[in-house]
Structure formats: C-alpha cells, structure tokens
C-alpha positions as CSV (number, residue, x, y, z in Angstrom):
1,X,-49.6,13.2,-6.5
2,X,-45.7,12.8,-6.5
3,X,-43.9,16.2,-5.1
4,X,-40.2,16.2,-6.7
5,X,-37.2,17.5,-4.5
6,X,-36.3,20.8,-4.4
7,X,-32.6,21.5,-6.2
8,X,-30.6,21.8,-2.7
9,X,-32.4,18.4,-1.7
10,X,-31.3,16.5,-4.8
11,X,-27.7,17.7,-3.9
12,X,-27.7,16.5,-0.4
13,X,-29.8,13.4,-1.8
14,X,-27.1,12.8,-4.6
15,X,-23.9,13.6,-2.1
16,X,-25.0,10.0,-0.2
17,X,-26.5,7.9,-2.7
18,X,-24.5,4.6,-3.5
19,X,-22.1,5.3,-6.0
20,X,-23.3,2.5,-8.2
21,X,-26.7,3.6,-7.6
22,X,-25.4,7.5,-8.4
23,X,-23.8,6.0,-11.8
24,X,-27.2,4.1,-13.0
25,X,-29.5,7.3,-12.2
26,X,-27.5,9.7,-14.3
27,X,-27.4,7.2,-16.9
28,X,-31.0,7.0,-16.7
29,X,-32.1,10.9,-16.1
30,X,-30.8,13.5,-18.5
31,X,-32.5,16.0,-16.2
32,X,-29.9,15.3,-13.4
33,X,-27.2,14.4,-15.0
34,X,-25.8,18.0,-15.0
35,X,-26.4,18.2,-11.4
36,X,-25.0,14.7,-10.5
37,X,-21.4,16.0,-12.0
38,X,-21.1,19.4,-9.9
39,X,-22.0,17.0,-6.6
40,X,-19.1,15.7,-4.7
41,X,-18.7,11.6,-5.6
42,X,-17.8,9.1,-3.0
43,X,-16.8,5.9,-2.6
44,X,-16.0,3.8,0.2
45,X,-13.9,1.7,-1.7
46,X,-12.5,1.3,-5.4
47,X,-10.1,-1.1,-6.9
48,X,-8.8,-0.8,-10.1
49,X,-6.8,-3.5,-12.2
50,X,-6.0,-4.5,-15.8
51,X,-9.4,-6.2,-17.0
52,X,-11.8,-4.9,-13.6
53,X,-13.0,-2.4,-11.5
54,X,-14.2,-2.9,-8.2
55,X,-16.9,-0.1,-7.3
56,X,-18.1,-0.5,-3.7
57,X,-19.5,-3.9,-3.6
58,X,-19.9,-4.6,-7.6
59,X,-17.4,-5.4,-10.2
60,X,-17.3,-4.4,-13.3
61,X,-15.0,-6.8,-15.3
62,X,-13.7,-6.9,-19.1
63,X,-14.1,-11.0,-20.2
64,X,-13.1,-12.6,-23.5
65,X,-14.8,-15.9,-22.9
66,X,-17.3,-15.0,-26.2
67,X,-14.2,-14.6,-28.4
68,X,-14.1,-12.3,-30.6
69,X,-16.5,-9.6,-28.5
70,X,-15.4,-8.6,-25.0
71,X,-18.2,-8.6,-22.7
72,X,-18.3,-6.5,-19.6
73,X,-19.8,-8.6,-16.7
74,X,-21.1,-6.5,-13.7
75,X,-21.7,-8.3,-10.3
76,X,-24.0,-6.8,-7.7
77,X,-23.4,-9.0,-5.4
78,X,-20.4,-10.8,-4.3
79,X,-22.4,-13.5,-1.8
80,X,-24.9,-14.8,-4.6
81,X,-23.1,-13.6,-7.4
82,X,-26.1,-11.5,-9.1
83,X,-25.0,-11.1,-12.7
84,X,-25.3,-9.1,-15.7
85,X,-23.4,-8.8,-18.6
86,X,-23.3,-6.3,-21.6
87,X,-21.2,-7.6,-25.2
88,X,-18.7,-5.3,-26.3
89,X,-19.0,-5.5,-30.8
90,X,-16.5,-2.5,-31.3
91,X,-13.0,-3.9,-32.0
92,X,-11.0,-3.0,-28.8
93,X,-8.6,-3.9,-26.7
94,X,-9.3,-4.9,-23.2
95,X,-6.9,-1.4,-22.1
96,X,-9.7,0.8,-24.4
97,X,-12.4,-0.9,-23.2
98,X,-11.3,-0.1,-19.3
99,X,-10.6,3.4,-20.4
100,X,-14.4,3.7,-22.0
101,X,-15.4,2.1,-18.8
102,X,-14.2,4.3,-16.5
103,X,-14.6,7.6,-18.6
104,X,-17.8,7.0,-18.4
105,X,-18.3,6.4,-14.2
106,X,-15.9,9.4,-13.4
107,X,-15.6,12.0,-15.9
108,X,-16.8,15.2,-15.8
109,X,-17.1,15.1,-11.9
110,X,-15.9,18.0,-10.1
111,X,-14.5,15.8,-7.0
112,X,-14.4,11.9,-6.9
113,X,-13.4,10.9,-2.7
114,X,-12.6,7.4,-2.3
115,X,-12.1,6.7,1.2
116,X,-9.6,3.4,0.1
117,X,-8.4,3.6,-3.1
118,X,-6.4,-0.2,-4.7
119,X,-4.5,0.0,-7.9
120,X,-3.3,-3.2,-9.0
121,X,-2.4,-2.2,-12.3
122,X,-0.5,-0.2,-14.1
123,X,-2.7,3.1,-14.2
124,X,-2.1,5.3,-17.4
125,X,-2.9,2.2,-19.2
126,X,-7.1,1.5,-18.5
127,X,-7.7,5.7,-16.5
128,X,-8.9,8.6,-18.8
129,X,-5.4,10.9,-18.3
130,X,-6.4,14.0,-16.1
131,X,-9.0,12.2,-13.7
132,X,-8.1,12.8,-10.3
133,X,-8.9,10.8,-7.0
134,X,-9.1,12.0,-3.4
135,X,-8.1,10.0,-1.2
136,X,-6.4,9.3,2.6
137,X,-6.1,5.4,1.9
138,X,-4.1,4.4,-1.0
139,X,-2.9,0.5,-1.5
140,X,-0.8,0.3,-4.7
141,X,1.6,-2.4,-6.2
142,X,5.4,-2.7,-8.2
143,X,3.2,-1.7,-10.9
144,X,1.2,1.2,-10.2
145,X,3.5,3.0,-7.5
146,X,5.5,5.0,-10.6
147,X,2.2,6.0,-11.7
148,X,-0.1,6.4,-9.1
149,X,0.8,10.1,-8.2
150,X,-0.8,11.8,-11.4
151,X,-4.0,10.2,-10.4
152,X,-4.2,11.5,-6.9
153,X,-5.6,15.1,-6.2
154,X,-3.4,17.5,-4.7
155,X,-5.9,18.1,-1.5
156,X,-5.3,14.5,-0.7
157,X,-1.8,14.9,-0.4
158,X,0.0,13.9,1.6
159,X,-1.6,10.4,1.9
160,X,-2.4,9.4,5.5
161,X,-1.9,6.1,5.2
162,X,-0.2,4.2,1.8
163,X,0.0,0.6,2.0
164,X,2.5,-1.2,-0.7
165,X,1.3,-4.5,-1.3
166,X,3.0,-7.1,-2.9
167,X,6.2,-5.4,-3.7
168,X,9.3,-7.2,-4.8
169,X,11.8,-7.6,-2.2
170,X,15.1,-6.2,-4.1
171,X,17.8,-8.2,-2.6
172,X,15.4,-11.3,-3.2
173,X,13.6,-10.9,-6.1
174,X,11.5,-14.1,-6.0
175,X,9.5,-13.1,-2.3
176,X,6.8,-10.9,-2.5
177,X,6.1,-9.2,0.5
178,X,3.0,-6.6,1.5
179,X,3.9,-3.7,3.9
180,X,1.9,-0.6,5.3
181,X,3.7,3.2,5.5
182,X,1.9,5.4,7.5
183,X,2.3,8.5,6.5
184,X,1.9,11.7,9.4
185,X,1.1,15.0,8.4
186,X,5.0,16.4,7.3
187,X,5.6,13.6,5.3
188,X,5.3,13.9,1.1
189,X,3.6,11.1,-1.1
190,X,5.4,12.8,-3.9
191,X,8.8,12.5,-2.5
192,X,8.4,8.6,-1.2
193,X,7.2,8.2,-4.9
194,X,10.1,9.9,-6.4
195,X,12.2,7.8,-3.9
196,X,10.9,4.8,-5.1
197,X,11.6,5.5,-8.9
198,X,15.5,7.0,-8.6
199,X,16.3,3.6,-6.8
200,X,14.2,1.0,-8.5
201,X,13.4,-0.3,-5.9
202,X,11.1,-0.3,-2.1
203,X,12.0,2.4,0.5
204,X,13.0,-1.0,2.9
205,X,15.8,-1.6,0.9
206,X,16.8,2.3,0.8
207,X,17.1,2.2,4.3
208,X,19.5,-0.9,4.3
209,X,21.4,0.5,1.9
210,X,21.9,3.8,3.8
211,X,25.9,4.3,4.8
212,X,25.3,7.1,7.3
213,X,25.3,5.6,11.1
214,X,22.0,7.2,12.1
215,X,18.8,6.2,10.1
216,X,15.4,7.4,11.9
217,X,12.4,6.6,10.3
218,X,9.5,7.4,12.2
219,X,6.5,8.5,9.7
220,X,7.0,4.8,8.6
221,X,5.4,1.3,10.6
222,X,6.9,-1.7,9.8
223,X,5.5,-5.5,10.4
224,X,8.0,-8.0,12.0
225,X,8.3,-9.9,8.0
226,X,10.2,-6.6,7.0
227,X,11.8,-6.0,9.9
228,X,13.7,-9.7,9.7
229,X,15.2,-9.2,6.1
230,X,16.5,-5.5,7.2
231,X,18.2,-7.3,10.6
232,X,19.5,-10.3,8.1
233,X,21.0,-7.9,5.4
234,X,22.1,-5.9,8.9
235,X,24.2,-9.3,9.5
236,X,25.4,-9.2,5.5
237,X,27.0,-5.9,5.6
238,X,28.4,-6.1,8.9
239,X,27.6,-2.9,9.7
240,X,29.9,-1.3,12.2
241,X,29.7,-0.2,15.2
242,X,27.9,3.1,16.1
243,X,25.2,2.3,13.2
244,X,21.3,2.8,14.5
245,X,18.5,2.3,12.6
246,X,14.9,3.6,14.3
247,X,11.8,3.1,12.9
248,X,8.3,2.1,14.1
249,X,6.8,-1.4,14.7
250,X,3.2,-2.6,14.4
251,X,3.7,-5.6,17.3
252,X,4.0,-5.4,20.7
253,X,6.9,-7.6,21.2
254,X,9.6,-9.3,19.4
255,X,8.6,-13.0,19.9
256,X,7.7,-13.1,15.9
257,X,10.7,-11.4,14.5
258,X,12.9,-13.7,17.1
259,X,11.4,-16.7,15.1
260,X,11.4,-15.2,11.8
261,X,15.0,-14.0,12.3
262,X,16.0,-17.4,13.5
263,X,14.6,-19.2,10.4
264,X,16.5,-16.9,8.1
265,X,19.7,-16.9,9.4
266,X,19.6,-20.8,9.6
267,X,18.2,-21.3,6.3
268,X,20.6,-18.4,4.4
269,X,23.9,-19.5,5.9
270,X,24.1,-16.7,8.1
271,X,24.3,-18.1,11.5
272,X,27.7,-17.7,12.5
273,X,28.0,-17.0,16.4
274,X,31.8,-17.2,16.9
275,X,31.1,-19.3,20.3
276,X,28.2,-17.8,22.0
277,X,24.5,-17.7,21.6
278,X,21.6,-15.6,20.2
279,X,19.5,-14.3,22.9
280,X,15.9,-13.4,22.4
281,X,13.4,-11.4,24.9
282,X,10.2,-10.8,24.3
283,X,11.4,-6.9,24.4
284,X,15.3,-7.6,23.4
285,X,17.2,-9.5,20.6
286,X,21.1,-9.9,20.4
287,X,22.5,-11.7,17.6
288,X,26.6,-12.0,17.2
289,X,27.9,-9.9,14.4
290,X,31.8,-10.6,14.7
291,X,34.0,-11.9,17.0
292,X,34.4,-8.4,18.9
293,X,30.2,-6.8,18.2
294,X,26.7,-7.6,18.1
295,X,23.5,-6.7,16.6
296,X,21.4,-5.2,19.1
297,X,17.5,-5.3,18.6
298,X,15.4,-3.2,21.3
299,X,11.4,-2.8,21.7
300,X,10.7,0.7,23.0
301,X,7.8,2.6,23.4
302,X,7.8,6.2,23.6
303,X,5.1,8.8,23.6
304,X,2.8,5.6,23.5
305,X,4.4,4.9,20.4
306,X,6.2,1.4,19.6
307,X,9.6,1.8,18.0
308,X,12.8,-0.9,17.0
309,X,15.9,0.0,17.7
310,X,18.5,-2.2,15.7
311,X,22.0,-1.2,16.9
312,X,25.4,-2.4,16.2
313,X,27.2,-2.7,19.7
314,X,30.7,-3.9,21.1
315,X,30.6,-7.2,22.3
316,X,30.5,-6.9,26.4
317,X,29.0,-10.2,27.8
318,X,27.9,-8.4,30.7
319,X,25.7,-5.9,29.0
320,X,24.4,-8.9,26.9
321,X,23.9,-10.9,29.9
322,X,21.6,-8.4,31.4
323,X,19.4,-8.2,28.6
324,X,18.2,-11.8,29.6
C-alpha cells in the first residue's frame, strides 16, 4: 500500500529537493504544482548567459546546429555528458526562446535563493521582467552589471560578496581583468551599481581618478593584478605628495605585485628612477616618482585584516633606506 505525505511534509520535502529535480516534478504533477510555487526555491548555483542556463549541475542550452529549428540541449551530467535534447518549431529568436525557458523554471515562485548567482549576459534580454533572485554571491560582467540590480531581491541587498569578472580595464581597453568586491554589511549594491553607470567605467578606475588626497576603501579586496595598474597610473599622474590611497588586499605579502609592478613599468616606459633604485620587501615597495618624492607601498595588517597603503612621500634616503 503506498501512504502519500502529509501537506507540511511535501513542503519540507519540496524546500530540499534538487532544483532540477523540483522543475521536472511539477512539470509532471499538476497536483503539486500549486504547492511547489508557494515553497521557497534554491539553488546552489545558477549561471545565466545569452544562449544557456546553467542550473546546478545541468545546462540547459539554445543550439542552431538543425537550422532552421532551435533545439534546446539539456545536459545532466557534465563528466559523461548525459544528453537530451528537445526541437524548438515555433519561429523564435534565441533571446525568446531563453525568456520561454526561464519563464517557465522560475515564474510564479514566491522566493527563488541562489546561493551564487553568474550573469554573463546582458539580462533584460533572455529574463521574464519582474523575476527576482536572492542572493549573497553575485559574479556579473561589463554586460550585465547596468542591469543586474532589477533582478536581485531587495532582502538580498546589500550583496555580501559581488565578484566583477572580466571587466574592461578603462585606461587599457584591450586587458580584461577579473576582480572580487566584498561587500560588508553598510555598503550598498545599488550605489556601487549606480557608480559604475555615471562613470562608464570599473570602480578601480574611480579610485585612480579620485583628486582628493585621502581615498579609503575598505568594504573593497583587491588582488595584486589590480593593485599594479592603480600603482602604475599612481606613477602617470604623479600624484603629489600627501595623497593616500587605503584599501584591502587578498595576499599576504607584496612579492607578486613587486614583480607585476616591475614588468609594467619596464614594458610601458614608465621606469624612470632619476638615479636611484626601486626597492621591494616582501612587506614594503618604494618606487621613485620625481626627482624630490616617491611612491610608497606598505602591507599592514590591522584588526587581523590585510590592507595596502600606497602613499606619495618626499624623497628622504634615510627613511627609504630603512625600509630595506
């Protein structure tokens, strides 16, 4: 005899089900279908671009290889490469197609958590308009970033941790370059979006561009392959002395961004040092600005916290000395 689940079972039951799993037993059973939409939806990871959606561990991927149908091809699993596919008759773009698609995983949900959520697209092209995502992890791209913030739900904000991947360097338009912002509890996704849009361009490049002589940026980590460029462009302006940048720093000493540094200023023309030498410390960096200052790069670690401290100084060889 088979003994069904009481109504408060199925909810606890649906709440942990596989999202994929979740998607193909609604489709299947009309009798829960009502029930699976009031249940809270996770996902421990989604991915979204132009022509695919990653749900878990399947994609779910728009093809034109039987021209003229699209064909959605769904794969289970990414080792073997288990495979199905469904042909898509109706004349449609690949964009209406991707909307269908995802209309019909998400809508009508009352909440939808993803625990990392990857847009690699631009968003109000392929998602439903009023479908909302919580999430604390959010990766997005030079094309999603203007758009991601009418996708995410309010009680997700602010983000905990936004990584911006691939983005455009401004001042060097042909390097693409991934970094991580992690955001603490007082900062605003909304504002770093809005920050990103008035000044076309990445919030690195804000920074360098700032004129006032102290810039702290704490809610933000940055990896030694960001923190080169800003010292470089440091050495383009010749900012004056009295000019501190703070922010915080994902390695635990400066051995990386001493080689990277080096490399850049050699290969950009940049390595000017009117008669004395760059020195570089595993916890210090000094790099001659003019004939009178230096660029000061210090390690420090505060409230178990790593910070760099990029400085411009006066050019005393006996402070310099003693950071050997």
């Amino acid at each position: 005899m088979v003994i069904g689940l009481t109504y408060p079972c199925q909810e606890y039951f649906l709440q942990y089900l596989d999202a994929n799993r979740r998607i193909q037993l609604s489709a299947r059973c009309p009798s829960i279908r009502k029930l699976d939409g009031s249940v809270p939806f996770r996902i421990e990871t989604l991915t979204i671009r132009d022509k695919e959606i990653m749900l878990n561990n399947t994609s779910f991927k728009v093809d034109d290889f039987l021209l003229p149908f699209f064909t959605i091809l769904e794969t289970k699993n990414q080792l073997t490469q288990e495979q199905s596919q469904k042909n898509i008759k109706e004349k449609l773009t690949a964009s209406e197609i991707m909307n269908k698609l995802i209309s019909q995983f998400f809508n009508g949900r009352k909440e939808i958590i993803v625990r990392s959520f990857k847009a690699e697209c631009a968003l109000e092209s392929v998602v439903p308009g009023g479908l909302k995502f919580m999430t604390p992890k959010l990766t997005v791209d030079h094309n999603s970033i203007t758009s991601a913030g009418q996708f995410i739900h309010e009680d997700s904000l602010p983000i905990q941790h936004l990584v911006i991947d691939n983005w455009q360097w401004g001042l060097d338009s042909d390097v693409l370059i991934p970094f991580e912002l992690v955001i603490v509890s007082d900062a605003k996704f909304l504002e770093i979006i809005r920050e990103f849009e008035t000044n076309e361009s990445q919030w690195v490049k804000v920074l360098i561009q700032q004129s006032n002589e102290l810039i702290s940026r704490f809610p933000f980590f940055l990896h030694y392959y960001i923190a080169a460029p800003l010292v470089r462009h440091w050495k383009v302006q010749l900012k004056d002395v009295g000019h501190k940048c703070i922010v915080n720093f994902l390695e635990d000493n400066l051995t990386k961004l001493s080689e990277l540094i080096d490399w850049m200023l050699r290969n950009s023309g940049l390595d000017e040092n009117f008669g004395r030498e760059r020195i570089y410390t595993a916890n210090h960096i000094s790099i001659p600005l003019t004939h009178t200052s230096n660029i000061l790069i210090n390690l420090l670690e505060t409230d178990g916290r790593r910070k760099l401290e990029i400085l411009t100084v006066w050019y005393i060889p006996e402070l310099v000395q003693n950071q050997e």
